[in-house]
N, C-alpha and C positions, 0 to 999 in steps of 0.2 A: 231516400230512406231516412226514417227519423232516427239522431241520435239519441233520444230516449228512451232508456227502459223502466221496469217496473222490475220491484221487490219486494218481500211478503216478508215484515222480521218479524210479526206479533203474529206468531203461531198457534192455533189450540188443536192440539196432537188426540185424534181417534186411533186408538193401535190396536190391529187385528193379528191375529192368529187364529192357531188351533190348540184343540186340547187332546191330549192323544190316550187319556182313562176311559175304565171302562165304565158308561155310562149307562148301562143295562138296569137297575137298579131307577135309576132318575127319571127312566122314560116309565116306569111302572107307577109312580106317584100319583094317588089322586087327587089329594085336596089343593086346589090349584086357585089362584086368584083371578077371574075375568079381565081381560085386559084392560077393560074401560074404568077399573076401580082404583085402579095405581093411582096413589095420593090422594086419596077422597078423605076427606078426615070421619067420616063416619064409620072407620074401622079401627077396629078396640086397637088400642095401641098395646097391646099382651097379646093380640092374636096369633098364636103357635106358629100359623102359617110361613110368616113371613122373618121363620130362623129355621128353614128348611136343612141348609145345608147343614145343620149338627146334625142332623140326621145321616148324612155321608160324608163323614171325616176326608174319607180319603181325595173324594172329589173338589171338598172344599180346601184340602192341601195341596192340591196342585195348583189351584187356580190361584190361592196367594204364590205360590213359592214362583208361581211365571212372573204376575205382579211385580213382585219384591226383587227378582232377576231385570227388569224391564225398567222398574223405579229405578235402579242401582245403576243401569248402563245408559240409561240417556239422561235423569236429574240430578245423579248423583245423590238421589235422596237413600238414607240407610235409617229407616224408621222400624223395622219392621212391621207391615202393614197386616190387616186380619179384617176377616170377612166380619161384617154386622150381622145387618139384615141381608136375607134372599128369600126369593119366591119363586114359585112355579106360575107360571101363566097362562092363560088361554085365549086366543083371539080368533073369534067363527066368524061367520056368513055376515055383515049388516053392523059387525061392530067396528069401532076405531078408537084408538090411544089419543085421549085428548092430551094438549099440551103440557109438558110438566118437566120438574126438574125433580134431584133428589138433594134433601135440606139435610145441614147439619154433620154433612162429610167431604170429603176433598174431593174422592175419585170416585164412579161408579162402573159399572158394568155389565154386561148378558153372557148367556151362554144358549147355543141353540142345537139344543141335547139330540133331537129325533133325529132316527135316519135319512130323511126324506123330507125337503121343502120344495115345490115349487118356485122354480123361476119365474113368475108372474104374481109372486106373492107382493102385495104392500109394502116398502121397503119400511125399518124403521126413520125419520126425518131428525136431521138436527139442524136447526133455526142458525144460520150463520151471526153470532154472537157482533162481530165486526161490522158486519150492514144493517142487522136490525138496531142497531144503539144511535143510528143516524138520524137526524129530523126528517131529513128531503131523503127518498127513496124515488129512481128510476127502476124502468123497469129489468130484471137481471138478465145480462145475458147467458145463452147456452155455446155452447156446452160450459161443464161447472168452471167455475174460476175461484180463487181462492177468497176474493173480496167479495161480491154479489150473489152466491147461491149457496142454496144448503148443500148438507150434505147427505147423501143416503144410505143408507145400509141393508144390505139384502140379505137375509136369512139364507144359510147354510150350513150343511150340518157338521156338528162340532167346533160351529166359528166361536171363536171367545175373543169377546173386544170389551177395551175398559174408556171412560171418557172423564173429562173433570165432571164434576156434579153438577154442576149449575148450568149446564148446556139443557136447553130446552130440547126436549124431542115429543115426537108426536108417530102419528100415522093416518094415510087415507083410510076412507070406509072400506070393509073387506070384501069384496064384489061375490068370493068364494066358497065353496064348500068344505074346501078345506081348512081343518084347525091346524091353525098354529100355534105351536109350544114353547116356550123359553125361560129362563132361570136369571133374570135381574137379581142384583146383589148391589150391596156400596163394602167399601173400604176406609177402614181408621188408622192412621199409625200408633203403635202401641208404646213407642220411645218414646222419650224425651223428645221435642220437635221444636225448631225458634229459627226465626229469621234473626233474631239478635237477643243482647240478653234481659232485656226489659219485654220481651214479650214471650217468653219462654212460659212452654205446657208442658206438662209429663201427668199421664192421667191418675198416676198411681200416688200424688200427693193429694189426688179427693178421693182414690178407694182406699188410700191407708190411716185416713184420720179418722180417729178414734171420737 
């Protein structure tokens, strides 16, 4: 037997939960964005759409104040974080989430409101950051491992998961008839924020000048 093992230090943390509000309200919304149009630049950057959750206060306060609990106990980050943007989505029969990230925020995240998703649904995909930055790629083995395969995410209802932003995700074509629903969002911190003090933000020195 070999004495070699393996180690995994450079972690990028997908964190799942639930959300336990009442989301009766969210699942009534109509104006919803197609799934296949996430990040297309040919939507008005002012479109209403996509600051849904002012619309429910209360549901977009929980989903920070888990955030900001979840920031706090595994980064020690104490920024207070707040929702940007969020959307409603839709993904039918023939379509699929082409690849993309979310620009110009740290963390992002979903929420998958309905009561009811099939176990056979599409998972969402995130692009293993660690193997695709490589020149030479083999082919990956199964079952997952933390170096060579994505990762997946399977719709359920009330899951709420947050990811860094720049993980690439996607989805296969949707073979189904069933639509799928969900409520992507990104996250800002509203503090003062610095890895040191030459590179120190705080947003409120470009909203408070005059």
């Amino acid at each position: 037997m070999s004495d070699f093992y393996a180690v995994f230090p450079f972690g990028t943390p997908i964190i799942q939960g639930e959300i336990e509000g009442d989301l009766t309200e969210l699942r009534g919304y109509s104006e919803r964005v197609p799934g296949h149009l996430q990040g297309k630049h040919s939507l008005s950057n002012t479109d209403p759409r996509f600051r849904v959750l002012e619309k429910y206060p209360k549901i977009r306060d929980e989903i920070e104040h888990k955030f900001n609990d979840i920031a706090r106990g595994l980064f020690n980050y104490d920024y207070e974080w707040f929702i940007t943007t969020s959307w409603l989505t839709i993904t039918s029969k023939g379509d699929r989430i082409h690849g993309h990230k979310h620009y110009n925020h740290p963390w992002s995240g979903i929420l998958y409101h309905d009561e009811y998703y099939p176990e056979d649904l599409p998972p969402l995909i995130f692009d293993n950051p660690t193997y695709d930055s490589k020149g030479f790629q083999l082919k990956a083995y199964e079952p997952f491992n933390p170096y060579t395969a994505n990762f997946f995410l399977h719709a359920k209802p009330r899951l709420l998961a947050f990811w860094p932003s720049d993980l690439i995700h996607s989805s296969f074509e949707f073979p189904t008839d069933f639509i799928r629903r969900s409520l992507p969002f990104n996250l800002f911190p509203r503090k003062l924020y610095s890895p040191s003090a030459d590179s120190s933000v705080d947003i409120d020195w470009i909203n408070d000048r005059k």
